[in-house]
C-alpha positions in Angstrom: 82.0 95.1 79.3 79.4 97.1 78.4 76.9 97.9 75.5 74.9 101.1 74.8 70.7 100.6 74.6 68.4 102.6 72.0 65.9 103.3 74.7 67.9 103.5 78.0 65.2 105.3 79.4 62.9 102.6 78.7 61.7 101.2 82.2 62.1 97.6 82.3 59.2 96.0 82.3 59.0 92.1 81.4 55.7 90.9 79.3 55.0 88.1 77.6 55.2 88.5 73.6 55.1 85.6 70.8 58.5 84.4 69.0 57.0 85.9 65.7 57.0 89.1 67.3 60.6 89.7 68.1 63.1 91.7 66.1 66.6 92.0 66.3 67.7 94.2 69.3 64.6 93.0 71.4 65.8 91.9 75.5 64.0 88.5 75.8 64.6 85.7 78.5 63.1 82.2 77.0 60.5 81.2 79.9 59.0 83.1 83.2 62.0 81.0 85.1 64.7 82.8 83.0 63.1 85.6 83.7 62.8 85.6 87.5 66.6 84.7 87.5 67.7 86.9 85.3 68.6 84.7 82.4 68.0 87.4 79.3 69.8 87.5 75.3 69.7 90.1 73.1 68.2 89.2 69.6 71.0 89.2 67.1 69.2 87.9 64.0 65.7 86.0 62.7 64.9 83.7 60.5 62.1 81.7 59.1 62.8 77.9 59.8 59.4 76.5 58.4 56.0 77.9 58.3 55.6 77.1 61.8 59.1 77.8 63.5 61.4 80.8 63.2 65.1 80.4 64.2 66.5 83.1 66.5 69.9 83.8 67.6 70.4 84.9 70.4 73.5 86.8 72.4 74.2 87.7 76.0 73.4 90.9 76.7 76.7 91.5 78.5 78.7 90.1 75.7 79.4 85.9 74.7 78.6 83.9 72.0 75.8 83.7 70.0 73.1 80.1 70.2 70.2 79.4 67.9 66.7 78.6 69.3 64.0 77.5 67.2 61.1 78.4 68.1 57.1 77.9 67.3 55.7 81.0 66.0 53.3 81.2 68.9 56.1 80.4 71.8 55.4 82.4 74.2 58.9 84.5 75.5 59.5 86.8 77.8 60.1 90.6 76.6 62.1 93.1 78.4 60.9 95.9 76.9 64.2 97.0 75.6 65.9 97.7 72.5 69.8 97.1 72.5 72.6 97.9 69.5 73.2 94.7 68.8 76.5 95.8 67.6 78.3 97.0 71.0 77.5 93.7 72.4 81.0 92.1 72.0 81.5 88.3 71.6 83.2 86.5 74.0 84.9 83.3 75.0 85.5 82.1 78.2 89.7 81.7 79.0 90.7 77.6 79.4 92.3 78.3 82.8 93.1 74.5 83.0 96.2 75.5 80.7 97.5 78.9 82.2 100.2 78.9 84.5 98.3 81.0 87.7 101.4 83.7 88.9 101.2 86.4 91.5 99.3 89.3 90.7 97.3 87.7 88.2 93.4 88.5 88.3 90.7 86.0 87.2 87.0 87.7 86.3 83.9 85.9 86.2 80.6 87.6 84.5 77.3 86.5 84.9 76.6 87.7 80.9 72.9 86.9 81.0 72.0 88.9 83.6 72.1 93.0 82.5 72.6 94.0 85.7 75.2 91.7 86.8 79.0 93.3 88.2 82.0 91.5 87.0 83.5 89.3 90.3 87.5 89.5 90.3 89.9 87.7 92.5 93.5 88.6 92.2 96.3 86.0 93.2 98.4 86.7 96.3 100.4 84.7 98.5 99.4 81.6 96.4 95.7 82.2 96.7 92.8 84.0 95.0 91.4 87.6 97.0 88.0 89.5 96.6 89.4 92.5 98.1 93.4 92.7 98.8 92.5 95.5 101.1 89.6 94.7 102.8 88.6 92.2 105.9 86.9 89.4 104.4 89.4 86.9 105.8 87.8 83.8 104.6 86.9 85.8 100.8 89.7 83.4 99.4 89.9 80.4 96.6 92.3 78.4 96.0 93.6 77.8 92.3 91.6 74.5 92.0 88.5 76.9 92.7 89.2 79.1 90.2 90.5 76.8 87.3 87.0 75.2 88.1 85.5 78.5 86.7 86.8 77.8 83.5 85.7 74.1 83.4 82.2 75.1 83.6 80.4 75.7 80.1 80.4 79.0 78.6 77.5 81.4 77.7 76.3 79.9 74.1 76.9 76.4 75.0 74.8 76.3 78.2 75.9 78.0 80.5 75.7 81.8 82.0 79.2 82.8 82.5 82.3 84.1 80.8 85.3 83.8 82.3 89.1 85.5 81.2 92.1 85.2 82.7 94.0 88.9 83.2 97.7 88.2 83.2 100.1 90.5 86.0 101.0 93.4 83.8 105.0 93.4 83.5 106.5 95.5 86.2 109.3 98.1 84.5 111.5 99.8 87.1 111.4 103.4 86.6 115.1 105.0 86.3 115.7 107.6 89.0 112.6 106.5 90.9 112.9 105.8 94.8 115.4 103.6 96.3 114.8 100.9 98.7 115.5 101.0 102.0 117.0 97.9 104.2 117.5 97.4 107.5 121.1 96.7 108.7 121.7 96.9 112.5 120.3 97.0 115.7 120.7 98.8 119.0 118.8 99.2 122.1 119.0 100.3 125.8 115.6 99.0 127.7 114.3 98.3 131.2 115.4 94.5 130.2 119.1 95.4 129.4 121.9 96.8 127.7 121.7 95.4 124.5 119.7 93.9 121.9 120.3 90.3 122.6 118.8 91.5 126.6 116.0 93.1 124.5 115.0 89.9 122.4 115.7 86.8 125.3 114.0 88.8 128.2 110.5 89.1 125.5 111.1 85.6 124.8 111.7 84.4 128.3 108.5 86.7 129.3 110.1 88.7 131.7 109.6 92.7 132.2 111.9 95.2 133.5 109.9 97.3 135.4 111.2 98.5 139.0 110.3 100.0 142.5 111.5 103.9 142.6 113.4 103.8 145.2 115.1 107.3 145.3 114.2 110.0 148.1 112.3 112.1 145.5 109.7 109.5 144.9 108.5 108.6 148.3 105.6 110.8 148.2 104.2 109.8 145.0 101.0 108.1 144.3 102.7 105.8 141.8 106.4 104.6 142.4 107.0 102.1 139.5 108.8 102.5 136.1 110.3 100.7 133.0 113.7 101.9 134.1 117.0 100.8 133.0 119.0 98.8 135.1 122.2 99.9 134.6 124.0 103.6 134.9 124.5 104.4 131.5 127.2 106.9 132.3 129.3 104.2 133.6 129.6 102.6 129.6 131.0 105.7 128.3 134.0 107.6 128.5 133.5 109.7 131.8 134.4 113.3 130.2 131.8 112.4 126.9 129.1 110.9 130.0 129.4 114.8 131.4 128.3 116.1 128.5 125.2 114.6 127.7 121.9 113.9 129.2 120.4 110.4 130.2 118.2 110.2 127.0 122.0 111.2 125.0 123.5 108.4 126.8 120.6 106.0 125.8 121.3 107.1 122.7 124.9 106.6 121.7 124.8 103.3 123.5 122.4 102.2 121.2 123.5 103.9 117.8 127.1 102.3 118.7 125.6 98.8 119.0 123.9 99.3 115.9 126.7 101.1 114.2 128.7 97.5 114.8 125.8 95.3 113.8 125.7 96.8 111.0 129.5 95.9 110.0 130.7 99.1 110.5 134.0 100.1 112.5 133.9 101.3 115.9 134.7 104.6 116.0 132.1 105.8 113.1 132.1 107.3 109.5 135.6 108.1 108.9 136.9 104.5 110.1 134.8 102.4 107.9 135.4 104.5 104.7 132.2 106.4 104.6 131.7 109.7 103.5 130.1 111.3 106.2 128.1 113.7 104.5 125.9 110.6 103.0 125.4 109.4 106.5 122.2 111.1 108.6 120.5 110.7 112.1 117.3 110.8 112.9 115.8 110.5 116.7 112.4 110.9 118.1 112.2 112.6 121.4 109.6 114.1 123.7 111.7 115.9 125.9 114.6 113.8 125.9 116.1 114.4 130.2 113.7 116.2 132.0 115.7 115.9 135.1 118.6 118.4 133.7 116.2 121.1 133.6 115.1 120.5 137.2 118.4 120.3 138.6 119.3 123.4 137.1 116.5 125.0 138.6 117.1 123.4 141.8 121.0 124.5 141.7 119.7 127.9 141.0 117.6 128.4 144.2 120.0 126.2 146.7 123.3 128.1 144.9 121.9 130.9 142.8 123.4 132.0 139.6 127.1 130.6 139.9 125.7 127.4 140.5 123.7 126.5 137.2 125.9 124.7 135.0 127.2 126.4 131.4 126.1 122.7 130.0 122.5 123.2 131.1 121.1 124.4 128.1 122.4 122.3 125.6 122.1 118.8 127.5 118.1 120.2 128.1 117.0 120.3 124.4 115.3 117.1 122.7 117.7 117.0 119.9 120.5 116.5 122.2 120.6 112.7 121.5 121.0 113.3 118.0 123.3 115.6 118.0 125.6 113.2 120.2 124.7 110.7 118.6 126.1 112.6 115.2 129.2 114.2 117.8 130.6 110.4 118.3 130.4 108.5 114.6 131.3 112.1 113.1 128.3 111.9 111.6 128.2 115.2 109.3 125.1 114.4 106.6 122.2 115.7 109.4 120.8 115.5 112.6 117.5 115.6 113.1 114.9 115.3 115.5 111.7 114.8 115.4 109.0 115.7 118.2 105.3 114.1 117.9 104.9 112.7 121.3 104.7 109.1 121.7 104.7 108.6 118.2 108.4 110.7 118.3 110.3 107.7 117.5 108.3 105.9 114.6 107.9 108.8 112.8 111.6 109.9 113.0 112.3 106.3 111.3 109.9 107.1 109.1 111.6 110.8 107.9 114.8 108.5 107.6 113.3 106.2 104.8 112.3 109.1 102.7 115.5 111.0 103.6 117.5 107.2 101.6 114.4 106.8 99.3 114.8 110.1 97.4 118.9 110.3 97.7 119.6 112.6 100.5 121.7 110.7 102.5 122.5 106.7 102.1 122.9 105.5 105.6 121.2 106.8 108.7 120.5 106.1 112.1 117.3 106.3 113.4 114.9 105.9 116.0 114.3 107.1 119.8 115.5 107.9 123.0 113.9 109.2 126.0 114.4 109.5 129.5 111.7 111.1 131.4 111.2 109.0 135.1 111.5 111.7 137.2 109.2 112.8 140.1 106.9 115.7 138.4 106.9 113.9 135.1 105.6 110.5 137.4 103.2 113.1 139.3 102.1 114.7 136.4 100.7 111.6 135.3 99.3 110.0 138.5 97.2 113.5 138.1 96.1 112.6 135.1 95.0 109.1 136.1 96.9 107.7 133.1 99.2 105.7 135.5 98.7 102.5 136.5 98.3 102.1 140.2 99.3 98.4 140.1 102.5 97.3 142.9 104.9 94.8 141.7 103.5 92.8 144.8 102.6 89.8 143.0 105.3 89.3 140.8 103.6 89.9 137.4 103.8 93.1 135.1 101.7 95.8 136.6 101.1 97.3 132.9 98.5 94.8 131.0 98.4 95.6 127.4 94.8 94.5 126.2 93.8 92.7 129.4 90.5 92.7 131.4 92.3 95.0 134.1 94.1 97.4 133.0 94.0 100.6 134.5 96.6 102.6 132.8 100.5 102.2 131.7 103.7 102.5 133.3 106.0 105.3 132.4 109.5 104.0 131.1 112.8 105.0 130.1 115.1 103.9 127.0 117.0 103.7 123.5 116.1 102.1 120.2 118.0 102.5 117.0 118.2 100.9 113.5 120.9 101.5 111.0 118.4 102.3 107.4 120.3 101.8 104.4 119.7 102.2 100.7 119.2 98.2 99.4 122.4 99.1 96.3 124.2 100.5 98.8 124.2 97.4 101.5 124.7 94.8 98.7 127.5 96.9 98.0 129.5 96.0 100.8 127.9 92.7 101.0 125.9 93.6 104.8 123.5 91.4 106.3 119.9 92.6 105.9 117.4 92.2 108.3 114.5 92.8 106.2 112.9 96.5 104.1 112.1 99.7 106.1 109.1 99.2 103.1 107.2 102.0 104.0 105.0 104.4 106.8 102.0 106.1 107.4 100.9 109.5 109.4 97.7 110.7 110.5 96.5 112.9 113.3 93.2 112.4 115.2 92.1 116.0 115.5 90.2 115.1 118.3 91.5 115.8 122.0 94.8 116.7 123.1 95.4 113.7 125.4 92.3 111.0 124.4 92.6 109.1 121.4 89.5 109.1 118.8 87.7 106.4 120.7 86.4 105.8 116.7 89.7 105.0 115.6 89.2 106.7 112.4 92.6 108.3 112.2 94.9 104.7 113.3 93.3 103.2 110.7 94.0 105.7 108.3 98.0 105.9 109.7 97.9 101.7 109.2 96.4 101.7 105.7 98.5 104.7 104.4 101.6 102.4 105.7 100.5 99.5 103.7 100.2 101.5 100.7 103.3 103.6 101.1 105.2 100.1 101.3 103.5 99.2 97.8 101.6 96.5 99.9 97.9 95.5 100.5 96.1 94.5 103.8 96.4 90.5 103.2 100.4 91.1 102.9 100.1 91.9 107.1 100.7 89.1 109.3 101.7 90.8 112.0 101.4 94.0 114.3 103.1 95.3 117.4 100.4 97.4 119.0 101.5 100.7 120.6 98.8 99.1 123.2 99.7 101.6 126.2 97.8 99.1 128.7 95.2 102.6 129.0 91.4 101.6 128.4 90.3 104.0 126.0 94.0 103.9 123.9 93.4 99.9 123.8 90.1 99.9 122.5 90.4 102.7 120.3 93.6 100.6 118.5 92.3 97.7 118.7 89.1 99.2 116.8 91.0 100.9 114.3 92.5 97.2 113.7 89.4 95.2 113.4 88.3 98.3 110.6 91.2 97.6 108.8 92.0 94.0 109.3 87.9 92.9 109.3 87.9 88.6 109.8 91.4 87.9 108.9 93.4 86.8 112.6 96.3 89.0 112.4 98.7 88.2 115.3 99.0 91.3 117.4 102.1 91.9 120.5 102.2 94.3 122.6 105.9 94.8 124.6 104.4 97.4 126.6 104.0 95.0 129.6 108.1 93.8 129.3 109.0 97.5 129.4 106.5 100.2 130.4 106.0 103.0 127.9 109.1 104.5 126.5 107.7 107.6 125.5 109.3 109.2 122.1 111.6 106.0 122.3 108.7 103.5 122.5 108.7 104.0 118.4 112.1 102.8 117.9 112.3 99.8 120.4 109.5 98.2 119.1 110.4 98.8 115.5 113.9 96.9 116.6 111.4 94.3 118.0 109.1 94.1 115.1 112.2 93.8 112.9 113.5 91.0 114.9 110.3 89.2 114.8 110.9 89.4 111.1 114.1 88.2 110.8 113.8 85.0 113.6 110.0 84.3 112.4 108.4 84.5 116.1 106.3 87.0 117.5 106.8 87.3 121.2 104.0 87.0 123.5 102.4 89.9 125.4 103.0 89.7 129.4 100.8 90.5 132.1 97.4 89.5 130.5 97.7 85.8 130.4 94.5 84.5 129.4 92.0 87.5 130.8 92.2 89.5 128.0 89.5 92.1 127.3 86.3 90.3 125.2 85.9 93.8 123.6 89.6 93.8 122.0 88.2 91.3 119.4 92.1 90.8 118.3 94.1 87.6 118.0 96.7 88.9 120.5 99.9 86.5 121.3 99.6 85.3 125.2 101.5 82.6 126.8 104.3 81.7 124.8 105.9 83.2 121.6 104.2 81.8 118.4 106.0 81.2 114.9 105.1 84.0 112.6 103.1 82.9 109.8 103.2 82.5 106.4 100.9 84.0 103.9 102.3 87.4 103.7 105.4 89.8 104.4 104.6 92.8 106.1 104.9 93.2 109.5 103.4 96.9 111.4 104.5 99.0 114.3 102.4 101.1 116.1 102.6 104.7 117.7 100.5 107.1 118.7 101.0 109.8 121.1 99.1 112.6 122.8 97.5 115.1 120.9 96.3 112.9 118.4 99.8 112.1 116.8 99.6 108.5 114.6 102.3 106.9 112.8 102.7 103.4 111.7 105.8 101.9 110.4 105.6 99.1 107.6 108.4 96.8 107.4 108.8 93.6 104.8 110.4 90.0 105.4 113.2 89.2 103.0 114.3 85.8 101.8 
């Protein structure tokens, strides 16, 4: 709303004039009260009422309906010193909200029309209530819809009252043909420190338990720090033993996990060809850091103990990063791609990520996608230790020594593992009637430029990775009602997240998890086990509670993180976030949606 003034450059200055002297156009507020509260009406029209009186009409300046004022001829008013156009002052009417039928998406504006300067307030309906700001923090910014239909009760400009309120119904969402596809998610996989298996995965968060071990081997005993998230079982021993010879730990991780989620999925064991897909519109895509360090090592080591004849023809290929993907591809004949993606500890979120856009825009239909990593060996554990990024904690006392968030932390605990989700495009799933966990809705990138192993301790660049995830999933801030936190259990990487969060997030008590303390840091496959753990919290409504914190959580987090037990997720919203960021500055947040 807005109306153009004959003499904008006109300072405003209020003075007392008589009723005689006004003219059409003139700014005038009624008494020295109006005035000081900014209680003003353009002059439409005047009229002589009687020798004594003169009738004025009178208009908002911001637009209304008119009122008639008589008037002595010596009533003193209140002049603004301003001409207006009386014409681009519209008339308006307040909506009667007390017969609408309030819907999502619809927006609500209230304007203070007497006041010149006043901004127009809107709330927009989400989630059956009213928001300021969808994406910003004012948590407690809300009305409900007996709030706002009480807007419309009160008397309009013209009859009393200082307001004009109009309801703005959702505009009417048209799908555009040939625009991007959603993307659902339709199995599960995962190798951790707390199993083989998803169902080990979800009962041992649930249960509170962590899966992080004494190093025991010879090559460890001289290390400052002998604990890891490592997996209990020898992967090599679940697969056939000449396919286990010719891949790497991470590789092994890997299949185990893409199988499982191959099968949860519906799909036949065995891969493309056996449950009728073509598999050129099937992809993979895996995060990794290194993938094995340890076959490089060994090879070196063979080739000083045994020189050349003793370094194995398989030593390049199982060394690579992509080897997980590519074996991964190698046992579901997997032919549409095989990609991997390298961006440190965000590896694994981000290679989801590349996935969704690879169904959104009709490259493939179906991929597999997430991390694998297997990196406990001694000079990636002393490497570390050097770097004081460890922490020195024992398993002495029973508890978790990595403490996501809590008062003392003093570093996290490197880990080993496999997550993997089966992405599919939504037409494509109903298709063949699949269950769906929830949408793969959207994701977010952004790099810290800052230091190659510190975070930002501003935050600046998480927060830009969270809210570019919320908007890449067509979502707003107040949709969030959950997060799992990369939350590496370092100081600076806590607070620097946890920042980033309270930027982003302001008031509103967002339940944050961290599954750091259950399993240690994964490293390029931290991504993709806690996107299959966000994903389950989704579908079974609970967020799991972060171990080995308790109740001493750091007073400078400022976050409503999940200690004790597991708490039912709430309601209010549908997007749930999970966090990665690795060295270097690497940030990538993954958004995901409830269904149902």
């Amino acid at each position: 709303m807005s109306n153009s003034s004959d003499s904008s450059q006109v300072p405003f200055a209020p003075h007392p004039v008589t009723a005689a002297e006004v003219i059409p156009g003139d700014l005038i507020a009624l008494t020295p009260d109006d005035a000081e509260r900014a209680c003003w009406y353009v002059v439409t029209h005047t009229l002589p009422e009687t020798p004594e009186t003169i009738r004025v009409s009178l208009r908002p300046p911001l637009g209304g309906t008119d009122r008639d004022e008589v008037l002595g001829r010596d009533r003193r008013v209140i002049s603004g010193c301003r001409r207006l156009d009386v014409g681009s002052v519209p008339r308006l009417v307040s909506d009667d909200l007390g017969a609408v039928e309030f819907r999502e998406g619809d927006r609500v504006s209230s304007l203070r029309v007497v006041d010149p300067g006043a901004d127009e307030v809107s709330y927009v309906r989400r989630w059956g209530v009213w928001h300021r700001d969808l994406d910003g923090g004012a948590g407690d910014d809300v009305l409900a819809d007996a709030e706002v239909r009480g807007w419309g009760a009160a008397p309009v400009a013209g009859g009393g009252g200082e307001f004009v309120v109009r309801h703005h119904p959702r505009p009417e969402q048209v799908a555009a043909a040939g625009g991007p596809r959603r993307v659902v998610v339709t199995g599960l996989g995962a190798v951790t420190p707390l199993g083989v298996g998803v169902d080990e995965l979800w009962r041992g968060l649930l249960d509170g338990r962590h899966g992080i071990r004494e190093l025991d081997g010879e090559e460890f005993a001289e290390l400052p720090v002998r604990v890891a998230g490592t997996v209990p079982v020898d992967p090599a021993e679940l697969l056939p033993r000449q396919a286990a010879r010719r891949m790497n730990r991470a590789a092994q991780f890997a299949v185990l996990a893409a199988r499982e989620a191959w099968g949860d999925a519906g799909f036949v064991a065995g891969g493309t060809r056996e449950s009728g897909l073509d598999p050129e519109r099937v992809g993979v895509s895996l995060g990794a850091i290194l993938g094995d360090a340890s076959v490089l090592v060994g090879g070196d080591r063979k080739l000083r103990d045994k020189g050349p004849r003793g370094v194995s023809p398989l030593t390049t290929p199982m060394t690579v990063p992509s080897q997980a993907a590519s074996q991964v591809s190698l046992d579901l004949h997997i032919t549409g791609e095989a990609r991997t993606v390298t961006a440190a500890c965000a590896s694994g979120t981000e290679a989801i990520g590349a996935a969704i856009d690879r169904i959104r825009y009709g490259r493939v239909d179906i991929a597999l996608a997430g991390g694998a990593e297997a990196v406990v060996t001694p000079a990636i554990m002393a490497s570390f230790a050097a770097m004081r990024a460890l922490s020195t904690r024992g398993l002495a006392d029973g508890s978790s020594p990595s403490r996501p968030f809590g008062r003392d932390r003093d570093g996290f605990v490197n880990g080993e593992g496999a997550g993997v989700l089966v992405l599919e495009a939504e037409e494509h799933a109903h298709a063949r009637g699949a269950r769906i966990y929830c949408e793969a809705a959207g994701w977010g990138l952004s790099a810290d430029a800052h230091h190659m192993a510190a975070p930002d301790p501003s935050g600046a660049g998480v927060a830009l990775a969270v809210r570019r995830a919320v908007r890449d999933a067509g979502g707003h801030v107040v949709d969030v009602v959950h997060v799992n936190a990369h939350a590496t259990a370092t100081v600076e990487g806590d607070l620097a997240e946890a920042g980033a969060l309270r930027a982003v997030f302001g008031r509103r008590n967002v339940p944050v998890t961290a599954v750091k303390g259950h399993l240690g840091h994964l490293q390029g496959a931290a991504g993709g086990v806690e996107a299959v753990v966000t994903v389950l919290s989704l579908h079974h409504g609970v967020v799991p509670a972060t171990v080995g914190v308790a109740s001493e959580l750091d007073d400078s987090i400022g976050l409503d993180v999940v200690t004790g037990t597991a708490r039912e997720l709430p309601g209010g919203g549908d997007l749930a976030l999970s966090n990665s960021f690795g060295f270097g500055g690497h940030n990538a947040v993954l958004a995901l949606r409830r269904v149902g």
